[in-house]
N, CA, C, O and CB atoms as a CASP TS submission, in Angstrom:
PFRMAT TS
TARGET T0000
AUTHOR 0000-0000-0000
METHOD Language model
MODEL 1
PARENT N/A
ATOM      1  N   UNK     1     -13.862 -11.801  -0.527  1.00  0.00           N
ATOM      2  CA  UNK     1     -13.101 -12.716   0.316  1.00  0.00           C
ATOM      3  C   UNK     1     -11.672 -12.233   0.502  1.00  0.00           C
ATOM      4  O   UNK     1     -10.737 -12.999   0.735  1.00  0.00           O
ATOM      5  CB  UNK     1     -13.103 -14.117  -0.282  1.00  0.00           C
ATOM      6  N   UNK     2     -11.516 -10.372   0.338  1.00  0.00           N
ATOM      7  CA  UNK     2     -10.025 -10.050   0.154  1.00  0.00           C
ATOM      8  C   UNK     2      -9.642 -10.023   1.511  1.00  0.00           C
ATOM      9  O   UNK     2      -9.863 -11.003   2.224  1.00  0.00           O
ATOM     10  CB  UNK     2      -9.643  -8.661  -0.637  1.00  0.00           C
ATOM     11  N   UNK     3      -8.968  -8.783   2.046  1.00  0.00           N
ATOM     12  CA  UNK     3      -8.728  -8.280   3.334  1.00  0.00           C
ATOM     13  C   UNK     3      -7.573  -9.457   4.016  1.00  0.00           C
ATOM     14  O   UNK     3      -6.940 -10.399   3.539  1.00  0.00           O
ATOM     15  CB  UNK     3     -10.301  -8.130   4.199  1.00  0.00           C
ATOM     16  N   UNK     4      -7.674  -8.928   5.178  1.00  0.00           N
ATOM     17  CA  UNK     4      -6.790  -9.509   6.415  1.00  0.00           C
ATOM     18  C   UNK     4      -6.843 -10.514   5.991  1.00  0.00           C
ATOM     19  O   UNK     4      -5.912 -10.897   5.283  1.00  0.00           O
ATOM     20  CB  UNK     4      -7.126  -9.475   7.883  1.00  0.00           C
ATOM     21  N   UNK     5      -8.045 -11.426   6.266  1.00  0.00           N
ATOM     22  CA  UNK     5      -8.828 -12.902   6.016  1.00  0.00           C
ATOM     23  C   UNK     5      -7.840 -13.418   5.018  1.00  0.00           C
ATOM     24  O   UNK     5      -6.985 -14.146   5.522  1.00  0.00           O
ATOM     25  CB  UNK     5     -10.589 -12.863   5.330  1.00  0.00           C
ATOM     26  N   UNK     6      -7.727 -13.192   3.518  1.00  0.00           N
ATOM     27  CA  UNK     6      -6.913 -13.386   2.758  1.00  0.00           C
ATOM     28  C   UNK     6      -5.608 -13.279   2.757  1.00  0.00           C
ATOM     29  O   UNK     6      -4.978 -14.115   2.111  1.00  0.00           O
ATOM     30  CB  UNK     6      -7.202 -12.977   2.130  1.00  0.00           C
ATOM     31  N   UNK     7      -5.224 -12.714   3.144  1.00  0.00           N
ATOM     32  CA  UNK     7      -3.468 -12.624   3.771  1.00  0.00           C
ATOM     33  C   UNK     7      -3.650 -13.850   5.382  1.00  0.00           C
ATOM     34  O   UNK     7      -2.672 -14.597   5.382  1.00  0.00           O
ATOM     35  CB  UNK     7      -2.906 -10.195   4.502  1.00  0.00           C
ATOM     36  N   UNK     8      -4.014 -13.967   5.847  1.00  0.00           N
ATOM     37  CA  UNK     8      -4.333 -14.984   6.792  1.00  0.00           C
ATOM     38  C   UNK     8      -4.026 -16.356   6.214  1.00  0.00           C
ATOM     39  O   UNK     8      -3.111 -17.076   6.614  1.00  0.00           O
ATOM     40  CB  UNK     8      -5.778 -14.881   7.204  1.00  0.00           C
ATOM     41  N   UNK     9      -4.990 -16.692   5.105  1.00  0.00           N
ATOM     42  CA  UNK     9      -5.566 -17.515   4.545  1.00  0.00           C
ATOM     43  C   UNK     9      -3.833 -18.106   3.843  1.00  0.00           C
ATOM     44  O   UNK     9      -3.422 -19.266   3.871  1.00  0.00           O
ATOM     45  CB  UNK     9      -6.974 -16.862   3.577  1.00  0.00           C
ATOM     46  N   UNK    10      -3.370 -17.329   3.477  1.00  0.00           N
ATOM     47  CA  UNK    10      -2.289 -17.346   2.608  1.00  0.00           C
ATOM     48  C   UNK    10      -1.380 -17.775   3.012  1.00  0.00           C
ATOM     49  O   UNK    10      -0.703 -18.715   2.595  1.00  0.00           O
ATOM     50  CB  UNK    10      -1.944 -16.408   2.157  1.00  0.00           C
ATOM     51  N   UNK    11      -1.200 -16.823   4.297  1.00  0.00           N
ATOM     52  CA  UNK    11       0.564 -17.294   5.026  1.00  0.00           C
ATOM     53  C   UNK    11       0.149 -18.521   6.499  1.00  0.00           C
ATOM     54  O   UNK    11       0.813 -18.864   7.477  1.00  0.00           O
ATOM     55  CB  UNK    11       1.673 -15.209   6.020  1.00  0.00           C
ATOM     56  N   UNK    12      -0.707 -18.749   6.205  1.00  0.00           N
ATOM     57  CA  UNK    12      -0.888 -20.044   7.201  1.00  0.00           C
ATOM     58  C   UNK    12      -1.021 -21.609   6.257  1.00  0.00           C
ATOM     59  O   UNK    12      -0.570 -22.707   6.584  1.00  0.00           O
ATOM     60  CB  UNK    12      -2.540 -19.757   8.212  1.00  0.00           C
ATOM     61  N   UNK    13      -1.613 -21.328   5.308  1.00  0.00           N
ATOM     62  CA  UNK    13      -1.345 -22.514   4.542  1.00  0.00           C
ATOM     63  C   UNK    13      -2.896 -23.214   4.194  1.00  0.00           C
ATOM     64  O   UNK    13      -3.170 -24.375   3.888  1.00  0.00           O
ATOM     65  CB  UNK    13      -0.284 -23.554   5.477  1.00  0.00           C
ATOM     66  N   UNK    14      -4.016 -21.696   4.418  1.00  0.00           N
ATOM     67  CA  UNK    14      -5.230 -22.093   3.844  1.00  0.00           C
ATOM     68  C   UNK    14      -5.733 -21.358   2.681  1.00  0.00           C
ATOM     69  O   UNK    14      -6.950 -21.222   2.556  1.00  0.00           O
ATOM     70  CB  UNK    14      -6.163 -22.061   4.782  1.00  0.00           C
ATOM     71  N   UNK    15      -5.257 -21.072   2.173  1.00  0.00           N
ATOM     72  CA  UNK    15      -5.358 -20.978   0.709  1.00  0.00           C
ATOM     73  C   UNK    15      -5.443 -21.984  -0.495  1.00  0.00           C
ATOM     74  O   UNK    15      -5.160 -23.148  -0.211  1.00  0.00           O
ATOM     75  CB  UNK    15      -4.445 -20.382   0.464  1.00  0.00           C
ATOM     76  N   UNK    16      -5.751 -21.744  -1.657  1.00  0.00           N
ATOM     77  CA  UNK    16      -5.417 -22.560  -2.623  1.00  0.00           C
ATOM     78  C   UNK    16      -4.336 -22.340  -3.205  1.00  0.00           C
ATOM     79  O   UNK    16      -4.073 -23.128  -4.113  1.00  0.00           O
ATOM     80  CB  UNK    16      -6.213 -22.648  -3.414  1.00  0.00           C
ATOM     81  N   UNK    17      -3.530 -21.448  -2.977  1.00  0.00           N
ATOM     82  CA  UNK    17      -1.672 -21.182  -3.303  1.00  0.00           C
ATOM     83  C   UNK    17      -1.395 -20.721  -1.936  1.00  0.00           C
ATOM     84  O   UNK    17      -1.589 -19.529  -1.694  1.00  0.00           O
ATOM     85  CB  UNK    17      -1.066 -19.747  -4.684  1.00  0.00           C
ATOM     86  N   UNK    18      -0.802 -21.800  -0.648  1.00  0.00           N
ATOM     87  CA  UNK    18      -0.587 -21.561   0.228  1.00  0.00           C
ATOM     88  C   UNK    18       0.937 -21.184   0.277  1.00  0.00           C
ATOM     89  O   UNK    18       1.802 -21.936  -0.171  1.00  0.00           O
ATOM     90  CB  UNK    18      -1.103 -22.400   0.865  1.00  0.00           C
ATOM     91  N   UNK    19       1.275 -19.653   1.002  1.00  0.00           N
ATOM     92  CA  UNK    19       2.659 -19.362   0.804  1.00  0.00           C
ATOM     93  C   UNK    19       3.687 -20.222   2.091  1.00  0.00           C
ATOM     94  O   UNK    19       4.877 -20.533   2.061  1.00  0.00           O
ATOM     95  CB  UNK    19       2.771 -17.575   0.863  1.00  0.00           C
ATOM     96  N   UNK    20       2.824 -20.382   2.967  1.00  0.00           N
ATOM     97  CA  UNK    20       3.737 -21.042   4.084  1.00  0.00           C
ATOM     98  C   UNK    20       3.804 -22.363   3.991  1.00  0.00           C
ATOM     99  O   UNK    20       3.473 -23.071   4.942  1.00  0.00           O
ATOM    100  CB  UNK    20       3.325 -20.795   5.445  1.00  0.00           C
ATOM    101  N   UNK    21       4.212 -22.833   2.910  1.00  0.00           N
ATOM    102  CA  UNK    21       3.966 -24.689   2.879  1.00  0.00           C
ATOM    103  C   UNK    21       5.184 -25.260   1.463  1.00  0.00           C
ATOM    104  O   UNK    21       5.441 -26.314   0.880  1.00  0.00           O
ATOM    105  CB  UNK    21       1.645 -25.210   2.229  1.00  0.00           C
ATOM    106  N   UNK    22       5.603 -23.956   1.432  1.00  0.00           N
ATOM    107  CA  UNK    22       6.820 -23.588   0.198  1.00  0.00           C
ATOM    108  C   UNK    22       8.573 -24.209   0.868  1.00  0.00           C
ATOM    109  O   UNK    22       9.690 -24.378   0.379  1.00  0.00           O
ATOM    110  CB  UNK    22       6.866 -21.309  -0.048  1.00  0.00           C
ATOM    111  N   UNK    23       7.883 -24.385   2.310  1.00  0.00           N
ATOM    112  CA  UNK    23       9.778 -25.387   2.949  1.00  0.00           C
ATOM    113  C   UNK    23      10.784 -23.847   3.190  1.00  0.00           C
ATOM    114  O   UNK    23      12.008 -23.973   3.218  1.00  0.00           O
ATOM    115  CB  UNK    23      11.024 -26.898   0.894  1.00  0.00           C
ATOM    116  N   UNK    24      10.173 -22.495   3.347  1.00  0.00           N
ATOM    117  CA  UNK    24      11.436 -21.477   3.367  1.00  0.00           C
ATOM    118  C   UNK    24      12.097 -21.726   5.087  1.00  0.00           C
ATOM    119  O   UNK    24      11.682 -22.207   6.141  1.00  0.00           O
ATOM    120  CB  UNK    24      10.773 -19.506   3.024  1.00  0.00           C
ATOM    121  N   UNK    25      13.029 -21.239   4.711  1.00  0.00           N
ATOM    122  CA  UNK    25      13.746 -20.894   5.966  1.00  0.00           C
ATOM    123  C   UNK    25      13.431 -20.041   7.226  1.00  0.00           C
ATOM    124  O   UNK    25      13.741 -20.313   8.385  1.00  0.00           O
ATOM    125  CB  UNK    25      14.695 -20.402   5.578  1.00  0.00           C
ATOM    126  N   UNK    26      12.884 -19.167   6.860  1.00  0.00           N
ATOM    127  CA  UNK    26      11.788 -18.363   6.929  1.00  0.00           C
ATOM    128  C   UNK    26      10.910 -17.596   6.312  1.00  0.00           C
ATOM    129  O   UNK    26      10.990 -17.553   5.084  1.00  0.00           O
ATOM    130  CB  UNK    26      11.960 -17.891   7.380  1.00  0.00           C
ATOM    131  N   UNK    27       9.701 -16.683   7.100  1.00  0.00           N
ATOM    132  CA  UNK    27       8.953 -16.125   6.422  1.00  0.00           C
ATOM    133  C   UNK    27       8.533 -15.348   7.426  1.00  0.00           C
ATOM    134  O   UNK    27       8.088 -15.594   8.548  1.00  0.00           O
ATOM    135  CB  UNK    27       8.121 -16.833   5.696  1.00  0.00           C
ATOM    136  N   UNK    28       8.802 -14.139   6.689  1.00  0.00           N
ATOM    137  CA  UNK    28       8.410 -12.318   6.948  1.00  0.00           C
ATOM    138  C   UNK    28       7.155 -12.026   6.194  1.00  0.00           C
ATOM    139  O   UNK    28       6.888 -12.410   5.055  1.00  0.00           O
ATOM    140  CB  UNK    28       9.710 -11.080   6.237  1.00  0.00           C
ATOM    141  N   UNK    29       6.412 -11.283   6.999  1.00  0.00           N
ATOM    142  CA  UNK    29       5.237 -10.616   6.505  1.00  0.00           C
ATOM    143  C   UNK    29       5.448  -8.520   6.870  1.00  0.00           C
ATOM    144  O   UNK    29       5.425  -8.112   8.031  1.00  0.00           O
ATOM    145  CB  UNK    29       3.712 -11.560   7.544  1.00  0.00           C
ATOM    146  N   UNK    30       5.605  -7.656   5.805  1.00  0.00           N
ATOM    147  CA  UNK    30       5.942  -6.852   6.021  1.00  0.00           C
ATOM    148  C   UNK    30       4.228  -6.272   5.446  1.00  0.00           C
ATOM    149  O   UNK    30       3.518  -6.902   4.663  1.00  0.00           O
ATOM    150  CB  UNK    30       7.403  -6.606   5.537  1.00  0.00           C
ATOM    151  N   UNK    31       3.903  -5.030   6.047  1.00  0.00           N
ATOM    152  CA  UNK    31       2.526  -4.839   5.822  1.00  0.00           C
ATOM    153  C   UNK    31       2.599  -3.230   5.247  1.00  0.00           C
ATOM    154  O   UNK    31       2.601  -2.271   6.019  1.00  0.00           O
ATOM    155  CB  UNK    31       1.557  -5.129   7.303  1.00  0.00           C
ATOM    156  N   UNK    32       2.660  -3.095   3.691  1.00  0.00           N
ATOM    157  CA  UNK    32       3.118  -1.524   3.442  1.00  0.00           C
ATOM    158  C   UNK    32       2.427  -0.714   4.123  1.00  0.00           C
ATOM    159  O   UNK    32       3.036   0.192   4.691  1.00  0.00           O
ATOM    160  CB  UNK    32       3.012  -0.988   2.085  1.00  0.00           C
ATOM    161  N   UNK    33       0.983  -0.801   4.261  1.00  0.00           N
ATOM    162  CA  UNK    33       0.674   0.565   4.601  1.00  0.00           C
ATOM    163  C   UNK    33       1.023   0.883   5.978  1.00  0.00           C
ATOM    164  O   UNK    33       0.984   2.062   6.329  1.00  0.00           O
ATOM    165  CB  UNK    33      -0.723   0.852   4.384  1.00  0.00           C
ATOM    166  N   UNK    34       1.399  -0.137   6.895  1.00  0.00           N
ATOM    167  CA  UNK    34       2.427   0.412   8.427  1.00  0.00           C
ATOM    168  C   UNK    34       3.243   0.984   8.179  1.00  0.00           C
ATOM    169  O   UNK    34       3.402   1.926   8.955  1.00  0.00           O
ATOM    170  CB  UNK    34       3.159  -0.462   9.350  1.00  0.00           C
ATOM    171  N   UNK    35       4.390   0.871   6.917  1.00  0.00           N
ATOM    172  CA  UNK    35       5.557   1.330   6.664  1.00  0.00           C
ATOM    173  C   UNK    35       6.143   2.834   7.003  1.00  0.00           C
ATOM    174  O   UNK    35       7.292   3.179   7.277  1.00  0.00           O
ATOM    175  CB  UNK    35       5.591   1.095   5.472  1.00  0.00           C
ATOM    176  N   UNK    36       4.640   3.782   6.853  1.00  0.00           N
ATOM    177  CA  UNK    36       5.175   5.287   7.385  1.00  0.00           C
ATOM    178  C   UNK    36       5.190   5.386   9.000  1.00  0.00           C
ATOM    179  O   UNK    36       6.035   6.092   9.550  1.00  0.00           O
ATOM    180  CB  UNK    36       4.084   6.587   6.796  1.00  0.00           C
ATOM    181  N   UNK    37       4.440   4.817   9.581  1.00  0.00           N
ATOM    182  CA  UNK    37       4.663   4.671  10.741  1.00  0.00           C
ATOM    183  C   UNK    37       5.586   3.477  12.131  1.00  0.00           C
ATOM    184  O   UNK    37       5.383   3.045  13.265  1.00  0.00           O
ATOM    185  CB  UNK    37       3.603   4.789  10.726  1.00  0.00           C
ATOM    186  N   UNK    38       6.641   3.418  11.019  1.00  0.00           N
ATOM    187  CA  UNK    38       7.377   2.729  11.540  1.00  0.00           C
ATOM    188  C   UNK    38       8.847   3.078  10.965  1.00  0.00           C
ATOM    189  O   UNK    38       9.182   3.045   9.781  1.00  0.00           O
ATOM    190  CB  UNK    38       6.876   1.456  11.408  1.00  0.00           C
ATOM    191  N   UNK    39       9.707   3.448  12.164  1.00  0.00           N
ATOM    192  CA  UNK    39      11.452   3.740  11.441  1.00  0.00           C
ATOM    193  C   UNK    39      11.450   2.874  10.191  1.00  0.00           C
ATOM    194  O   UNK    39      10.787   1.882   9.886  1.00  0.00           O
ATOM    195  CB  UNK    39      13.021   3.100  12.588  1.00  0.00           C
ATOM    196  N   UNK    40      12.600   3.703   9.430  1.00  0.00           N
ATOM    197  CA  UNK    40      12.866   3.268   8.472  1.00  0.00           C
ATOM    198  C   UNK    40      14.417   1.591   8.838  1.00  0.00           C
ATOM    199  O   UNK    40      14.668   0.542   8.246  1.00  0.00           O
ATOM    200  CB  UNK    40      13.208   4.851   7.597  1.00  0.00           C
ATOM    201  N   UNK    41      14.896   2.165   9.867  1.00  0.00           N
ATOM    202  CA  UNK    41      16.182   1.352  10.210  1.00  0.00           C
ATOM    203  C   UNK    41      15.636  -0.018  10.623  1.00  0.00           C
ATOM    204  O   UNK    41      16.415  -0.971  10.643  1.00  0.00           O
ATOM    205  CB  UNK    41      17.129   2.049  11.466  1.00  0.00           C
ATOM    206  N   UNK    42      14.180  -0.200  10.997  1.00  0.00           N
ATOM    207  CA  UNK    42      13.730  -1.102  11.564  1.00  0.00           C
ATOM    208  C   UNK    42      13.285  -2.539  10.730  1.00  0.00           C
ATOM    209  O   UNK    42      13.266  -3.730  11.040  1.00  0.00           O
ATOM    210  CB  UNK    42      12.804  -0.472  12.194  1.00  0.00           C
ATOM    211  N   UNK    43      12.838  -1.530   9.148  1.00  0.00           N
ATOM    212  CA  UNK    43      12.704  -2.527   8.392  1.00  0.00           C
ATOM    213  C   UNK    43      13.312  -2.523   6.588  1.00  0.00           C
ATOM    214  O   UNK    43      12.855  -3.169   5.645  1.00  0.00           O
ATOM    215  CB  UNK    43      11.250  -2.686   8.584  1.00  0.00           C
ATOM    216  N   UNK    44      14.079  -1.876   6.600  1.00  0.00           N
ATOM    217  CA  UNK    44      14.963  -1.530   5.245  1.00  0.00           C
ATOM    218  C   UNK    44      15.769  -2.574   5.405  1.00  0.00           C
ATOM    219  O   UNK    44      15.651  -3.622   4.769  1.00  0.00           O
ATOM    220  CB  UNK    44      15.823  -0.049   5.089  1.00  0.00           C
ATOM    221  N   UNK    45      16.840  -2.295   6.472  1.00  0.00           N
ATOM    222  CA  UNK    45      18.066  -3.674   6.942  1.00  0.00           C
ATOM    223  C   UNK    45      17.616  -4.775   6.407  1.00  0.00           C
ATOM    224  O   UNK    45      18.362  -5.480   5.728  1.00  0.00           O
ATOM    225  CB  UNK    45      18.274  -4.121   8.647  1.00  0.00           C
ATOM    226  N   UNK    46      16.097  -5.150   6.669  1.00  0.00           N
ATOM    227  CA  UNK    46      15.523  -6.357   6.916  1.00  0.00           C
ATOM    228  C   UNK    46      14.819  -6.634   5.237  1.00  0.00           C
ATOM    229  O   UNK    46      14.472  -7.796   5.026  1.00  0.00           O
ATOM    230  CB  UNK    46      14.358  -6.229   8.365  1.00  0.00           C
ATOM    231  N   UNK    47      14.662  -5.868   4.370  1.00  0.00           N
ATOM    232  CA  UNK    47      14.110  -5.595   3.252  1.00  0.00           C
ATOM    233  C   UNK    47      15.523  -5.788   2.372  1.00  0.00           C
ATOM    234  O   UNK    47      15.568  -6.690   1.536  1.00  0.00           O
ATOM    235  CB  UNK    47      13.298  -4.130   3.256  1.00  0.00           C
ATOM    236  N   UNK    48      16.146  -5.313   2.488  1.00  0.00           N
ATOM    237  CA  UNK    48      17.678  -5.253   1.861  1.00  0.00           C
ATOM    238  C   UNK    48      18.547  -6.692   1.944  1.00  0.00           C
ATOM    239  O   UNK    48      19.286  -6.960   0.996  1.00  0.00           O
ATOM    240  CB  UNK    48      18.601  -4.049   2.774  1.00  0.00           C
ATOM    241  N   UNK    49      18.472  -7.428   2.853  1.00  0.00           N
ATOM    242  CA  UNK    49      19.140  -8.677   2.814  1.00  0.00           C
ATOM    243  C   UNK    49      17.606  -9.782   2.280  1.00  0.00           C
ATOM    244  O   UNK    49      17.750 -11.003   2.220  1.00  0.00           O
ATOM    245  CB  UNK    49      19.986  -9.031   4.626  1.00  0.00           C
ATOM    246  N   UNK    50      16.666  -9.321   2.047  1.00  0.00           N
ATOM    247  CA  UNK    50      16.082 -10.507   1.538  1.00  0.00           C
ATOM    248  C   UNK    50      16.454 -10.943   0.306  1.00  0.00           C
ATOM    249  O   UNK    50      16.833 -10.220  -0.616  1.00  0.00           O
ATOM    250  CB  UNK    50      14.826 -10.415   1.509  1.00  0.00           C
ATOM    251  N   UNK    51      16.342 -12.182   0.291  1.00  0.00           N
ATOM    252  CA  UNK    51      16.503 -13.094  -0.887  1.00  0.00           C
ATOM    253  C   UNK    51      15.331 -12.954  -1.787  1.00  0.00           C
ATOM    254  O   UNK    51      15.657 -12.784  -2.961  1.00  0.00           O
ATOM    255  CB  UNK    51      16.655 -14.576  -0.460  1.00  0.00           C
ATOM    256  N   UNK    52      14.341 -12.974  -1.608  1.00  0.00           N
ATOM    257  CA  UNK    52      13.206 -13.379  -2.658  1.00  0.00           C
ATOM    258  C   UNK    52      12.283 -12.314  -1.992  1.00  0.00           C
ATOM    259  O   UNK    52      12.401 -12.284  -0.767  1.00  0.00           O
ATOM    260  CB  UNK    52      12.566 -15.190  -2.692  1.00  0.00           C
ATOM    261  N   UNK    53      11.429 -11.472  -2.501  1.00  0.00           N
ATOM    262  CA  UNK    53      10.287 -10.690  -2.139  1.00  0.00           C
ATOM    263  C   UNK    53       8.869 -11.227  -3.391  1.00  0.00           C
ATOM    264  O   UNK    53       8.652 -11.131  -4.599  1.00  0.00           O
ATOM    265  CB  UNK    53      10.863  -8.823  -2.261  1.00  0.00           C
ATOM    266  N   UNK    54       8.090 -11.890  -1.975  1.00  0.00           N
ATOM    267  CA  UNK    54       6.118 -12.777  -2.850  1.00  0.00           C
ATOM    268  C   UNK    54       5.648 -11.645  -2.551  1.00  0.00           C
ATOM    269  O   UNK    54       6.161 -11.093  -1.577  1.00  0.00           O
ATOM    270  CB  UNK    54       4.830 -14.477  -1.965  1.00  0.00           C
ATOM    271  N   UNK    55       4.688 -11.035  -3.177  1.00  0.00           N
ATOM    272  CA  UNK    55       3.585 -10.064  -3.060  1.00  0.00           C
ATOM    273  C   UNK    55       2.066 -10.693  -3.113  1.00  0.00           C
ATOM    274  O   UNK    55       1.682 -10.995  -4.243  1.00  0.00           O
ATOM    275  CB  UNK    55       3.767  -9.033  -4.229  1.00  0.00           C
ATOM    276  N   UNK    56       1.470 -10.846  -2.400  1.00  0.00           N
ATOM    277  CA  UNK    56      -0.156 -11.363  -2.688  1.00  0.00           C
ATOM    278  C   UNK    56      -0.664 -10.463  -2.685  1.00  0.00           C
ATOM    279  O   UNK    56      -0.098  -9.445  -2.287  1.00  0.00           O
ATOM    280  CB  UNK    56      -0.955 -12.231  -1.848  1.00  0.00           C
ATOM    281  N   UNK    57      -2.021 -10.447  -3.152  1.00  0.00           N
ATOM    282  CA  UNK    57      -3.132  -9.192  -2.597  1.00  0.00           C
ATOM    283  C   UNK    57      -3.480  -8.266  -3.974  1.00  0.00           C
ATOM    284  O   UNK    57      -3.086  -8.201  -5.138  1.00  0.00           O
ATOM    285  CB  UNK    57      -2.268  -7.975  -1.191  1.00  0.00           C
ATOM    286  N   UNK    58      -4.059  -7.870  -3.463  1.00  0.00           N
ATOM    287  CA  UNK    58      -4.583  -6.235  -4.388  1.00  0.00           C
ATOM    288  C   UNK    58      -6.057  -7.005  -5.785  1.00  0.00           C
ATOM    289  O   UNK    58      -6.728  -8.027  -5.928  1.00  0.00           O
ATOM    290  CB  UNK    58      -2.337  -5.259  -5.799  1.00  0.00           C
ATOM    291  N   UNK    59      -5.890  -5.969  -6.320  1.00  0.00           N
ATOM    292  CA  UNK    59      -7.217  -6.042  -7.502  1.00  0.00           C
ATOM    293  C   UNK    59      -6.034  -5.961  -8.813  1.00  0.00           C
ATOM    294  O   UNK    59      -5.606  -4.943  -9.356  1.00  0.00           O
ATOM    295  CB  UNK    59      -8.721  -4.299  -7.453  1.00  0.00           C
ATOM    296  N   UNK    60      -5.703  -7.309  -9.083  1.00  0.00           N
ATOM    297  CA  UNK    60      -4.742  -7.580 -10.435  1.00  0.00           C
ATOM    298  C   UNK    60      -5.928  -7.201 -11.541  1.00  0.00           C
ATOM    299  O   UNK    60      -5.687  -7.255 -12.747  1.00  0.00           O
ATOM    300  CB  UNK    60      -4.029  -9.491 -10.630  1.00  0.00           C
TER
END
């Protein structure tokens, strides 16, 4: 039940630990493995002033 589906599931607020239902100010979804194919200026700036970095996902 991992994949997209699960990151979906998560930042929309259908999960059972829904991340978008937390009241933030906003919410960024940065997707590492795009990261080489995308400037670095485009999303460091944007990585660098965050306040809080959630990680979901993977095989804990």
């Amino acid at each position: 039940m991992g994949g997209p589906g699960s990151a979906w599931r998560f930042i929309t607020g259908r999960a059972a630990t829904p991340i978008g239902e937390l009241g933030w100010k906003s919410l960024g979804v940065l997707e590492l493995t795009a990261l080489p194919s995308i400037d670095e200026d485009q999303w460091v700036p944007l990585v660098q002033a965050t306040d809080a970095l959630l990680v979901q996902g993977g095989d804990a």
